[in-house]
C-alpha positions, 0 to 999 in steps of 0.5 A: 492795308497800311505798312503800319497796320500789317506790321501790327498784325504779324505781331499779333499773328505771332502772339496768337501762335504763342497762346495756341502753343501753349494751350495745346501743350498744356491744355486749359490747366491754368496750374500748368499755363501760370506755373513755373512749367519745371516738369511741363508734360510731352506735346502731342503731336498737335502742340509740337506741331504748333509749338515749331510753327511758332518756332518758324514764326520767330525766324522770320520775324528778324528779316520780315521786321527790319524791312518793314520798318526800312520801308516805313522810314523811307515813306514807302507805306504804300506800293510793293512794300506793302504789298509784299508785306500782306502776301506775306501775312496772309502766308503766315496765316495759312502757314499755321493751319497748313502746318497743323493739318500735317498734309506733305507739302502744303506746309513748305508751299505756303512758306514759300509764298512767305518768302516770297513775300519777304523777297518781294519786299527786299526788291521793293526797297532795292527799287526805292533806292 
């Protein structure tokens, strides 16, 4: 898989979790989803859940982002850096269902593979130096 393409899936992971949290809050009410959301009800415990996935997501997008755009600018589309990037996605992608089922634990392993890929990526570029 290409620098490019994981890019563009970890955006689209992102948005996927944005239309989870919101539908899980809100259910499919279209009057609370297209709303002005002024009294918006208490989340479950589902929609908290996914509503501080999301969150997690949104801090990590500042450091996954400016490295895989670094390596695309210093033509590293292929190797580590890509590599890293895909460790990184896949983690994101079992983060959310890991995070959701609520098993102590499982939530913080599989975010720690991100970070490790997040890491992994850094490296790759120091390397590329």
């Amino acid at each position: 898989m290409t620098l490019t393409t994981t890019i563009l899936l970890v955006l689209a992971l992102y948005f996927v979790q944005i239309f989870l949290q919101e539908t899980s809050r809100f259910g499919f009410d279209l009057r609370g989803i297209l709303g002005n959301r002024d009294d918006p009800p208490e989340p479950s415990i589902l929609a908290g859940r996914l509503e501080r996935a999301r969150n997690n997501m949104l801090e990590a997008l500042p450091i996954f982002l400016p490295l895989a755009l670094m390596a695309l600018i210093k033509g590293g589309d292929t190797g580590k850096v890509a590599h890293a990037a895909t460790i990184f996605l896949v983690a994101r992608v079992l983060y959310v269902p890991a995070y959701v089922s609520g098993i102590v634990g499982l939530r913080s392993a599989v975010w720690l593979v991100s970070v490790g890929g997040l890491a992994m990526m850094a490296i790759g570029l120091m390397e590329g130096a």
